[in-house]
C-alpha positions in Angstrom: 139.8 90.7 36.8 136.6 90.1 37.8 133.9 88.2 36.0 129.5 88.6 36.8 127.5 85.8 35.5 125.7 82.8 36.3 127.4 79.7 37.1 125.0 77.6 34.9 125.8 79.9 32.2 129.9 80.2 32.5 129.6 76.0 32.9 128.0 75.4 30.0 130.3 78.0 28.0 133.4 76.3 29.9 131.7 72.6 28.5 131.2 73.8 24.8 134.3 75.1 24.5 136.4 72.4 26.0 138.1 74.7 28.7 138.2 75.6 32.3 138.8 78.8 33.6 141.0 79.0 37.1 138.3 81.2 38.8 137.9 81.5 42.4 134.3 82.4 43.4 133.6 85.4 46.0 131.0 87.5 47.4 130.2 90.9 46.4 130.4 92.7 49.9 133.6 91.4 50.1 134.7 93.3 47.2 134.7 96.3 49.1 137.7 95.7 51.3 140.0 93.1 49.6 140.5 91.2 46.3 142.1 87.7 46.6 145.7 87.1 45.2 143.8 85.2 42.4 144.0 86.0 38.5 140.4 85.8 38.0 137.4 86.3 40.6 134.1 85.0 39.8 130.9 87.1 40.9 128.0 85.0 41.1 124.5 85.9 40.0 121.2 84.2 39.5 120.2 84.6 36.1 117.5 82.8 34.1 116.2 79.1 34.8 117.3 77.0 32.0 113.8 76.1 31.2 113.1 80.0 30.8 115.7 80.7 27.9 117.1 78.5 24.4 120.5 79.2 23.6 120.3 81.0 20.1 117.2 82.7 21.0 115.8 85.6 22.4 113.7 85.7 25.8 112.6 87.9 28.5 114.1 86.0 30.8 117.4 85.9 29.2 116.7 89.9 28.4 115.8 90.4 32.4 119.5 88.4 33.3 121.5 90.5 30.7 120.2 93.4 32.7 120.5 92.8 36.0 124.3 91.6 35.1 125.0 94.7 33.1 123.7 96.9 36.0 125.4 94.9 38.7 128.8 95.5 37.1 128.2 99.0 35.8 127.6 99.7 39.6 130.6 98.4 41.0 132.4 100.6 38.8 130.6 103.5 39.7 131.3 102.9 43.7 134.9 102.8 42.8 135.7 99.0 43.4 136.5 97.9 40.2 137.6 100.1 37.6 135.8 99.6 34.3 133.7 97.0 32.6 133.4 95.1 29.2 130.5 93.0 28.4 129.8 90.8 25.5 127.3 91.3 22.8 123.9 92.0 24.5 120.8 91.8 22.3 118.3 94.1 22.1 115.4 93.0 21.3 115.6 90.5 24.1 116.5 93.2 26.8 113.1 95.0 25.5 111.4 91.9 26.2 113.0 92.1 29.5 111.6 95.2 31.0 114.4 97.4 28.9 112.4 100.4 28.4 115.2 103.2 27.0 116.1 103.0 23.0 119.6 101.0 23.8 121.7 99.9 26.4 123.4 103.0 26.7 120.5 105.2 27.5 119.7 102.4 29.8 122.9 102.8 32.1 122.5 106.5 31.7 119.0 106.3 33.1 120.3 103.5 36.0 123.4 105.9 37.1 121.0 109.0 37.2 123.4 110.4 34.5 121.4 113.1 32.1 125.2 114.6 29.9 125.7 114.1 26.5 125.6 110.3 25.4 126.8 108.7 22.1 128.3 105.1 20.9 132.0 105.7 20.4 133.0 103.2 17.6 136.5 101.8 17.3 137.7 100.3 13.7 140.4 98.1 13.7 142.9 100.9 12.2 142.0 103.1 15.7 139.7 106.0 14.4 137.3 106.5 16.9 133.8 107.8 15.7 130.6 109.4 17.5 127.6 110.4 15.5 125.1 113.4 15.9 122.0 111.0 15.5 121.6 107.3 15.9 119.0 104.9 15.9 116.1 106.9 14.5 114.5 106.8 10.8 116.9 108.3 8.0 114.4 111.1 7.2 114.4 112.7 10.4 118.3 113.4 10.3 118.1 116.4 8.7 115.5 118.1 11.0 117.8 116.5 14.3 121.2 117.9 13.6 122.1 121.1 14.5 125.6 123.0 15.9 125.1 122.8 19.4 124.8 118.6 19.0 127.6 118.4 16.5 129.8 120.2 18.9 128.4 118.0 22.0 129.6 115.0 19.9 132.8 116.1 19.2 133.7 117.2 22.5 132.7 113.7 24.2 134.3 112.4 21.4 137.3 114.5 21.9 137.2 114.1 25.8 137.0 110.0 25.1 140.6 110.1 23.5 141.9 112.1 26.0 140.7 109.3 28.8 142.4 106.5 26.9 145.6 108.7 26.4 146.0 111.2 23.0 146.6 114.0 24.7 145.9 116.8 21.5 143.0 114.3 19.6 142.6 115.6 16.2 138.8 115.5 15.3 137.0 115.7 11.9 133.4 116.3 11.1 131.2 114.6 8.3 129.2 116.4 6.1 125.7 115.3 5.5 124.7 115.5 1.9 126.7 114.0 -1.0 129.8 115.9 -2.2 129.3 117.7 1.0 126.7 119.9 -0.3 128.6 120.6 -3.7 128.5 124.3 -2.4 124.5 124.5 -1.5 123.7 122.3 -4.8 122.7 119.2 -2.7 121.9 121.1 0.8 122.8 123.7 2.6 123.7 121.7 6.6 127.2 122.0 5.5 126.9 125.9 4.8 124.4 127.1 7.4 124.8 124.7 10.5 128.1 122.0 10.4 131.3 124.4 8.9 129.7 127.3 12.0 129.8 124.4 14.6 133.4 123.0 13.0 134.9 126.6 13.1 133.6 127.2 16.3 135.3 124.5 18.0 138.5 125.1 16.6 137.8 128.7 18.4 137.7 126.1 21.8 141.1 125.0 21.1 140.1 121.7 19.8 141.8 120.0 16.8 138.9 120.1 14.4 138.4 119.6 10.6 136.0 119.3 8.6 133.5 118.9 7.0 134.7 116.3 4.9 132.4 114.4 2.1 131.4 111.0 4.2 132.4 109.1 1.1 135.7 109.9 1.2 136.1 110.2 5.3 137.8 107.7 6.3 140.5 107.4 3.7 141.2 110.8 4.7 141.2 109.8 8.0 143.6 107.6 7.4 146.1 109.0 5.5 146.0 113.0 7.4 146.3 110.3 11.0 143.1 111.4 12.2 142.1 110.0 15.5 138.2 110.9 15.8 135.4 111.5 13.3 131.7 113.0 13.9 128.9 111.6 12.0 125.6 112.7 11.2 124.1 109.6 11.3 124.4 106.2 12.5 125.6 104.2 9.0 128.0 106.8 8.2 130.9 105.6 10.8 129.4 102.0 11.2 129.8 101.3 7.6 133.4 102.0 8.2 133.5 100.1 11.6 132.5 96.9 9.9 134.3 97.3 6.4 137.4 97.6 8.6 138.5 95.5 10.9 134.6 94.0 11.7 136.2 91.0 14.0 138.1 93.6 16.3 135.7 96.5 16.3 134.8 97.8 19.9 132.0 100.0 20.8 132.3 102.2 23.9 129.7 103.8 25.8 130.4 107.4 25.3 129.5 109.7 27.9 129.2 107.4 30.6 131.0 108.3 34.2 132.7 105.3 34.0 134.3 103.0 31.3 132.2 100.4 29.3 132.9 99.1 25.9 131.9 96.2 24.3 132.5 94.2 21.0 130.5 96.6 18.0 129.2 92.9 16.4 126.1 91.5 17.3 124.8 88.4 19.1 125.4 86.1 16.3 122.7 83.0 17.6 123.0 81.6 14.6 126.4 80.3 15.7 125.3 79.9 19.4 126.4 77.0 21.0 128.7 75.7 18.2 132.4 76.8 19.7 132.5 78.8 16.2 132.9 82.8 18.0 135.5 84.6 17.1 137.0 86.6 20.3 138.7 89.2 19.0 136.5 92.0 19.5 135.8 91.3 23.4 139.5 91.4 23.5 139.6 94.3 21.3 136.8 96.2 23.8 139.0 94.7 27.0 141.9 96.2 26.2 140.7 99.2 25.6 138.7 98.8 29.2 141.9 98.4 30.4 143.9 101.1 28.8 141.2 103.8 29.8 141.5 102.4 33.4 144.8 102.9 33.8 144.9 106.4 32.0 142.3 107.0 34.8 144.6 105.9 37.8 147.9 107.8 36.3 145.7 110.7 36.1 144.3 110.6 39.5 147.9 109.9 40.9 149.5 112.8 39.5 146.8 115.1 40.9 147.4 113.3 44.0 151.3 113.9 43.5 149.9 117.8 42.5 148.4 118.2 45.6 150.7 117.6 47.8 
């Protein structure tokens, strides 16, 4: 395992929470052609000054540092030498004061990797339904005019294609509908009629596993109880209400889309409680393991097309 930070920064973490890790420090060109026999390597890079950022706070210095971190370790993964990557709870708003210039982080690493497919969070609650959503971090009353079939069928075949990497082979995938009581048969809309059930019947022409669409009220029970293993939303609160209703401290977002594997906790930066040993770390363990799992389904994969071959 290999860890990218700043040594002032993993020092002072070490100090206020009373532990040590056994890390042994190396150099990145050396990654390239061997890994110590050590359980955990230690990348190091020069963040922010101490008199640039407060802990708790949000700076473009510390925004600039997140950056450079996440795209140093995104990088590595996409040249191959390590396999995936989990990072812990980035904030926004200090990435935009560091130079950030893209709505999120994942349109940011899309942008850095030159990768222009079909992005989406993937959330993961703590019961294992994955979700994706049609539309995210835009004003509720533009929805409407922003979904359509050909993104509702984008979503669910990332979405789809997401389980398949971390090992369900046949996903089963259902759909939200937009308006309350999905549509109550064109009482309260007509997205159900005229654009979501077309794109939902149209996959299942695909071959995919597809239901839907379902009233997001009463989603995720279903979900539950009919072992569902994705859902599509239309919009962002939709699956994230569910995310943190269930399982909030082990939630784990994953960067959908991406050429290679990222996930991260789905909480936030909490600075309130920065500095006070008072985290909770399931959800980075949560996102690691899932890191994990998707790396491994990625190596098994690429060993039995090697076995295939020859």
């Amino acid at each position: 395992m290999l860890l990218v930070g700043d040594e002032k920064v993993v020092t002072h973490g070490e100090q206020v929470a009373g532990v040590c890790m056994n890390r042994a420090t190396v150099a990145e060109d050396s990654l390239s052609t061997a890994w110590p026999a050590r359980p955990l390597l230690f990348l190091q890079r020069n963040g922010a000054s101490p008199d640039e950022i407060s802990p708790g706070g949000a700076t473009a210095a510390g925004g600039r540092a997140s950056l450079r971190e996440l795209e140093c370790a995104v990088d590595l993964a996409a040249r191959g030498i390590v396999d995936g990557v989990c990072f812990a709870p980035l904030n926004k708003h200090a990435m935009k004061l560091g130079g950030m210039d893209a709505q999120d982080e994942l349109h940011h690493l899309a942008g850095f990797l030159g990768f222009s497919g079909c992005l989406s969070e993937i959330n993961i609650t703590d019961a294992g339904v994955w979700t994706s959503r049609v539309t995210s971090h835009v004003p509720l009353r533009r929805v409407p005019d922003l979904i359509d079939g050909k993104k509702i069928k984008a979503s669910a075949r990332l979405l789809s294609r997401a389980l398949r990497e971390y090992g369900v082979p046949a996903p089963q995938i259902a759909v939200a509908a937009l308006n309350p009581h999905g549509g109550d048969g064109g009482n309260f809309g007509r997205e159900e009629i005229d654009i979501i059930a077309p794109a939902v019947k149209e996959l299942r022409e695909e071959g995919m596993r597809a239901v839907g669409p379902y009233p997001a009220d009463t989603l995720f029970r279903r979900a539950l109880a009919e072992n569902i293993h994705g859902v599509v939303t239309m919009y962002h609160d939709q699956g994230q209400i569910a995310l943190k209703l269930q399982g909030f401290e082990r939630g784990v977002s994953v960067l959908g889309g991406l050429p290679v594997a990222v996930a991260t906790p789905a909480h936030g930066t909490a600075y309130d409680i920065a500095g006070r040993n008072a985290a909770f770390t399931g959800a980075t363990e949560a996102a690691l393991q899932v890191v994990i799992q998707m790396a491994a389904q990625k190596r098994e994969r690429a060993r039995g097309k090697e076995r295939h071959e020859n």
